[in-house]
Structures are given as structure tokens and as C-alpha cells.
C-alpha atoms as a printed R data frame, in Angstrom:
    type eleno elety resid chain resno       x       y       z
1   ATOM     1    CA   UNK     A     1   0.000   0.000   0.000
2   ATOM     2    CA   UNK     A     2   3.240   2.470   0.692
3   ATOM     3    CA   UNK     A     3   3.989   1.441  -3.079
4   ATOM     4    CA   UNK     A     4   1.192   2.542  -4.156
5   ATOM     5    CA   UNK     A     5   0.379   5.705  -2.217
6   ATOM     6    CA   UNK     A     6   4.406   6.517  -3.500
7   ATOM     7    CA   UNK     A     7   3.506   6.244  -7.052
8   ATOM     8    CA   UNK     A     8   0.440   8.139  -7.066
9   ATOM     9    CA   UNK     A     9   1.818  11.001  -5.194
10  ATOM    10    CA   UNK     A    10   4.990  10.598  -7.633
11  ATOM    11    CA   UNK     A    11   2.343  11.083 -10.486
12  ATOM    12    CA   UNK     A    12   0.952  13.494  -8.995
13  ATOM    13    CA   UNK     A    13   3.870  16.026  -8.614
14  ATOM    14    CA   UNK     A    14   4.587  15.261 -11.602
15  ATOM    15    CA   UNK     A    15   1.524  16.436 -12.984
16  ATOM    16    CA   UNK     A    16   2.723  19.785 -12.218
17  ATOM    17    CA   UNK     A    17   5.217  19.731 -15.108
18  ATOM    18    CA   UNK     A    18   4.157  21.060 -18.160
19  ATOM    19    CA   UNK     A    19   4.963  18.971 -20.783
20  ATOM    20    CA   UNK     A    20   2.919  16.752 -23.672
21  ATOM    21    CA   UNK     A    21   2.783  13.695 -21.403
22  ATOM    22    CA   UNK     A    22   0.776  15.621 -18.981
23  ATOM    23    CA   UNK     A    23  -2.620  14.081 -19.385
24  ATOM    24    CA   UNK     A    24  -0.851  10.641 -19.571
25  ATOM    25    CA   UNK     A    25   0.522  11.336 -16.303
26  ATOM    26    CA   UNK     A    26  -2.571  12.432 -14.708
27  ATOM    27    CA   UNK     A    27  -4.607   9.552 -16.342
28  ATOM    28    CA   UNK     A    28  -2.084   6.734 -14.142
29  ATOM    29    CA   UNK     A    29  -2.901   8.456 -11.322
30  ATOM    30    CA   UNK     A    30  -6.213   7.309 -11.859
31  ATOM    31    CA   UNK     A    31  -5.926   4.261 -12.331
32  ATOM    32    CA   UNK     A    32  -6.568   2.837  -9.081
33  ATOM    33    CA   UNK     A    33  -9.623   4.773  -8.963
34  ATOM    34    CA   UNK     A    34 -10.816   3.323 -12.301
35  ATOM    35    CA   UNK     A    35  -9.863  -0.262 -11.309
36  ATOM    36    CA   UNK     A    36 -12.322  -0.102  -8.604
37  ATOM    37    CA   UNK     A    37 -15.047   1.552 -10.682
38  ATOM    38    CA   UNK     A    38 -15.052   4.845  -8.701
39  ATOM    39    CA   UNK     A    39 -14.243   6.696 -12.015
40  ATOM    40    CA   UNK     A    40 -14.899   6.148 -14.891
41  ATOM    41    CA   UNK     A    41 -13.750   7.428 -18.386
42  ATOM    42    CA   UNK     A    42 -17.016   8.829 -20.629
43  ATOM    43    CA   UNK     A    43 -16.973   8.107 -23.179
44  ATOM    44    CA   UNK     A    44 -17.947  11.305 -26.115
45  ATOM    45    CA   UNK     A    45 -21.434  10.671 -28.150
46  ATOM    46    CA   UNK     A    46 -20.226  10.661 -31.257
47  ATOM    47    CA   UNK     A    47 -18.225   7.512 -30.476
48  ATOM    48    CA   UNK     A    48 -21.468   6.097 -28.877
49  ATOM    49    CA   UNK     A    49 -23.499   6.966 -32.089
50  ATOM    50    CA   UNK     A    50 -20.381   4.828 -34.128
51  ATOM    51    CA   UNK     A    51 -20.767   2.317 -31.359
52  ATOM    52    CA   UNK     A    52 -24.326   1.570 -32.253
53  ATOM    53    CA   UNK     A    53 -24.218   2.056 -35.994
54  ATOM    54    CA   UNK     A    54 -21.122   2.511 -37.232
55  ATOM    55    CA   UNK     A    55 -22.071   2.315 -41.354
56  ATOM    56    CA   UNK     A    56 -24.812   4.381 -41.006
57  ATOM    57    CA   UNK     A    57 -25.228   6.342 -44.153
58  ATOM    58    CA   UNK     A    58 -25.110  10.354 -42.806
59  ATOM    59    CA   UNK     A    59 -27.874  12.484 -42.919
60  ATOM    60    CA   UNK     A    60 -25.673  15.397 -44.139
61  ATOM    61    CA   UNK     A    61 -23.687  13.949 -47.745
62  ATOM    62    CA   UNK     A    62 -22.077  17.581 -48.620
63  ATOM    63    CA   UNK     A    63 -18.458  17.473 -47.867
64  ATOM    64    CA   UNK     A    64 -18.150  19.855 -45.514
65  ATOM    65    CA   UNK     A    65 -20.456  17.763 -43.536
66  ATOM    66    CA   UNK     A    66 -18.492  14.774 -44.040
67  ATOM    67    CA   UNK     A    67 -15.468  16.339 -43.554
68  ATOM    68    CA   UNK     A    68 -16.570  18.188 -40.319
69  ATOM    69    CA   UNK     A    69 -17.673  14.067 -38.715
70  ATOM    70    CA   UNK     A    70 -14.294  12.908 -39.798
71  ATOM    71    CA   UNK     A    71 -12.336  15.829 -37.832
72  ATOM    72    CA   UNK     A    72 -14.664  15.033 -34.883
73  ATOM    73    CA   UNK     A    73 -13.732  11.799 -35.062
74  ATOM    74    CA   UNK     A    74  -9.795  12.532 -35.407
75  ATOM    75    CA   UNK     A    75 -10.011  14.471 -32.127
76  ATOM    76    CA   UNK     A    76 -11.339  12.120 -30.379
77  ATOM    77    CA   UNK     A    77  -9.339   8.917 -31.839
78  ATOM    78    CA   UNK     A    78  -6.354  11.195 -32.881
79  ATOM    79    CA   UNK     A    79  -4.343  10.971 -36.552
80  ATOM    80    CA   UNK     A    80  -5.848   7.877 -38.693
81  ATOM    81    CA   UNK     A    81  -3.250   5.899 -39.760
82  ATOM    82    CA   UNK     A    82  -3.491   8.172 -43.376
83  ATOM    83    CA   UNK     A    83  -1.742  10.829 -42.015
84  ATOM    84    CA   UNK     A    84   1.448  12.539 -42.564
85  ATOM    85    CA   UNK     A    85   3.935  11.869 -40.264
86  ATOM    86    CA   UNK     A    86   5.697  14.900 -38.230
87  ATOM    87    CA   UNK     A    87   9.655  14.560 -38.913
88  ATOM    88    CA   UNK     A    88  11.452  14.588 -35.596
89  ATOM    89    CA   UNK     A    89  14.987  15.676 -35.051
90  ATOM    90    CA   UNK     A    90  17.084  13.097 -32.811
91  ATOM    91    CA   UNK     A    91  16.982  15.162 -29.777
92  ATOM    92    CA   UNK     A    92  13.235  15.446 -30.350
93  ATOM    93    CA   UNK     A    93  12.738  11.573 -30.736
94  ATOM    94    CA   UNK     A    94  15.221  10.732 -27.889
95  ATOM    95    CA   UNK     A    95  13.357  13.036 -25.632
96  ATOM    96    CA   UNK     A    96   9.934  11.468 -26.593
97  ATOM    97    CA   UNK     A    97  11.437   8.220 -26.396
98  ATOM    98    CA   UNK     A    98  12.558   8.446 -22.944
99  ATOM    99    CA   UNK     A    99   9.336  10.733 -21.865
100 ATOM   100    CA   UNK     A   100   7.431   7.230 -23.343
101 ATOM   101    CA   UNK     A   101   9.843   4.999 -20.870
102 ATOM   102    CA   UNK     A   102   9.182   6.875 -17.781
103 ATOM   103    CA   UNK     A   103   5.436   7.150 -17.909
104 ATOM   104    CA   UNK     A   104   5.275   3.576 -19.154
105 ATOM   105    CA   UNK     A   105   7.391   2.882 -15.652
106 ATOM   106    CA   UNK     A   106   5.101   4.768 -13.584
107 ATOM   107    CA   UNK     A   107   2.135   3.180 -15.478
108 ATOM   108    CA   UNK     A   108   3.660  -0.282 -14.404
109 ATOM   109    CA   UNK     A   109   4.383   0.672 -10.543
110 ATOM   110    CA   UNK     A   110   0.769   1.711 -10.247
111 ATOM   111    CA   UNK     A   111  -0.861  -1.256 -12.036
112 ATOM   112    CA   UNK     A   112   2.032  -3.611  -9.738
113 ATOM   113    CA   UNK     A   113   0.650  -1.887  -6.559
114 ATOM   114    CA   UNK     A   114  -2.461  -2.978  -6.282
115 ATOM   115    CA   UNK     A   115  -2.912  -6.331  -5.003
116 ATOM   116    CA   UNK     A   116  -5.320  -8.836  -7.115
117 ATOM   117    CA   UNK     A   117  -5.724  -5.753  -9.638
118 ATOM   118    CA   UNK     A   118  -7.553  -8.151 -12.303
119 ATOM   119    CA   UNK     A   119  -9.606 -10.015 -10.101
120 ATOM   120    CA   UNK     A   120 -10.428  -6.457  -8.533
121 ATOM   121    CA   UNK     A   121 -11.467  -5.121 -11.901
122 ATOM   122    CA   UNK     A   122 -13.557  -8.105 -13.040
123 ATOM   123    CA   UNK     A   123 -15.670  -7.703  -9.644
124 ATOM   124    CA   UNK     A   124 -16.148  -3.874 -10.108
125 ATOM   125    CA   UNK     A   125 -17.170  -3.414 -13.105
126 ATOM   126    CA   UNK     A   126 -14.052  -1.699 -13.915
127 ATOM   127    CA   UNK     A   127 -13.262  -4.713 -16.782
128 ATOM   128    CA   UNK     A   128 -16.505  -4.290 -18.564
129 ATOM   129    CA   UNK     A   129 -16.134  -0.868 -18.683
130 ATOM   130    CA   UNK     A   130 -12.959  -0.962 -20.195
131 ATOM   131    CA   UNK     A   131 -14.026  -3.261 -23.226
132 ATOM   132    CA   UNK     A   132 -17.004  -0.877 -23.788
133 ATOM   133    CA   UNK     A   133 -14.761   1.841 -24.271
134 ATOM   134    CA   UNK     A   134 -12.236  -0.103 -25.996
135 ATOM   135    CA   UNK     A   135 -15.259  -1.034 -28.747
136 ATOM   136    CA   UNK     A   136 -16.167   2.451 -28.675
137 ATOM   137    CA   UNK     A   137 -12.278   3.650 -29.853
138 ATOM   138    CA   UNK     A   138 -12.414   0.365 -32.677
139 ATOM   139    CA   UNK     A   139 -15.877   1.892 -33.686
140 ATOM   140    CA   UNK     A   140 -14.861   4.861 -34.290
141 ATOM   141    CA   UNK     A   141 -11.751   4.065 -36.019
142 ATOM   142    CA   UNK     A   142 -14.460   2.383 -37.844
143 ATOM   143    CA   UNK     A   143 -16.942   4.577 -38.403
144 ATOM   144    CA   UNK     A   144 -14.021   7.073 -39.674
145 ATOM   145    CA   UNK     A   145 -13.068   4.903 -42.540
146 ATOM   146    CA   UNK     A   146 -16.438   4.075 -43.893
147 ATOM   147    CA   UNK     A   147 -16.925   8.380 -43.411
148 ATOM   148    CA   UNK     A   148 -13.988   8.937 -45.454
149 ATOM   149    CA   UNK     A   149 -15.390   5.974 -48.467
150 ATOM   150    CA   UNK     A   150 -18.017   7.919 -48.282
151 ATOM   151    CA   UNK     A   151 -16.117  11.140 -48.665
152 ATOM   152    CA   UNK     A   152 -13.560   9.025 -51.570
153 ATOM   153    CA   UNK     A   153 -16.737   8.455 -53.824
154 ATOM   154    CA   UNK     A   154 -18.225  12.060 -53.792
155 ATOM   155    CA   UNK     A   155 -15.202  13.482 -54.681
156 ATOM   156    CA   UNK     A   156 -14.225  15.236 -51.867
157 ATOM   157    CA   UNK     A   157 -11.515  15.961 -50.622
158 ATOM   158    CA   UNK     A   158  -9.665  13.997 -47.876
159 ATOM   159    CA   UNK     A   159  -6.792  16.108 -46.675
């Protein structure tokens, strides 16, 4: 239990620092929290509209209609896998490489803390939860590349 009240406050302070992995950061924190279904991630509507029909032909066929669903759903999901890459410098890739490392550390003390962790998820809920929003992400993923067919055979365009 010290383990785990380390990490968090670890995570915590570290929240502090202003930097891209912020959110990430403040999202292990929570974990413990979400494992034993005292918080739980939303998740948006339009993912829960993809969720429940996901090749549903939109009301709205112009394509700034289409295009405005599709950047919706790129906020949400971030870049589909269509997108341009940024280039990176070395420093700039070394930094996000070892930024990467040390939340996926902290990720694992947190998760390691908690005694039973899966059994403790499969009796709160916390499990279930997490496959619903897991189909929600794959939905929407989805429901982006049937959007941008749709967009493909009217012409418009995609970038």
C-alpha cells in the first residue's frame, strides 16, 4: 500500500510539469480509482453513435459535412493511420522516447501496486467498462473509414 500511495503522489507532482505527457501522467494516477469503478472514463457521443451504428449512411452527404464528422472523429481517436507523419529531429525523438519509458514505468508501478488488480477489476465493473470503451475507440476508427469511403466516392476531398 506504501507502493502505491508513493507512485500516485509521484504522479501526482509530476503532474505539475508542463509537458505533452501531462494528461498521460494524470490519467495513471487514476488508475486505481478506475480499477475499482469509482471513475470512470465517458466516453464522447459521437463515439457512442459509431458504437451503435457505425455504417450508417449520414444524414448530411455535402463534404463539408463529411469532412466536419471525420475531424470530430480525429479528435477524439487522434491521426488515422493516413496521415502525414511529423519529422522529428534526434533530440526530439530521444526526448519522446525516454518521456514514453518513464510514464510507461510509472504506469507499471501503479498497475504492480495494487494487489489482485484483475480479479479487482472483473468484480467492479471496472473490466466491462474498459471493453465498452475499448469497442467504442475500434468503432470509431471504424466509423471514420467508412466516413472517409463515403467522402472518396463524392469526390471530396480527404486532406
Amino acid at each position: 500500500m506504501k507502493t502505491m500511495a508513493l507512485a500516485i503522489a509521484a504522479a501526482l507532482a509530476l503532474t505539475a510539469c508542463a509537458s505533452p505527457e501531462q494528461a498521460r501522467i494524470t490519467e495513471i494516477a487514476g488508475t486505481p480509482l478506475r480499477d475499482l469503478n469509482i471513475s470512470k472514463p465517458e466516453i464522447p457521443a459521437a463515439l457512442r453513435e459509431a458504437l451503435d451504428k457505425p455504417y450508417a449512411t449520414p444524414a448530411q452527404q455535402d463534404c463539408p459535412s463529411l469532412a466536419s464528422q471525420v475531424d470530430t472523429l480525429d479528435d477524439l481517436l487522434g491521426p488515422d493511420i493516413d496521415a502525414p507523419e511529423e519529422k522529428q529531429g534526434r533530440t526530439e525523438m530521444a526526448r519522446d522516447m525516454a518521456s514514453k519509458a518513464a510514464t510507461g514505468a510509472l504506469q507499471n508501478t501503479v498497475e504492480g501496486a495494487i494487489p489482485f488488480r484483475g480479479w479487482l477489476r472483473k468484480l467492479s465493473g471496472a473490466e466491462r467498462h474498459s471493453k465498452e470503451v475499448q469497442n467504442a475507440l475500434l468503432a470509431g476508427k471504424i466509423r471514420r473509414g467508412f466516413l472517409k469511403g463515403v467522402m472518396q466516392t463524392r469526390a471530396c476531398s480527404l486532406a
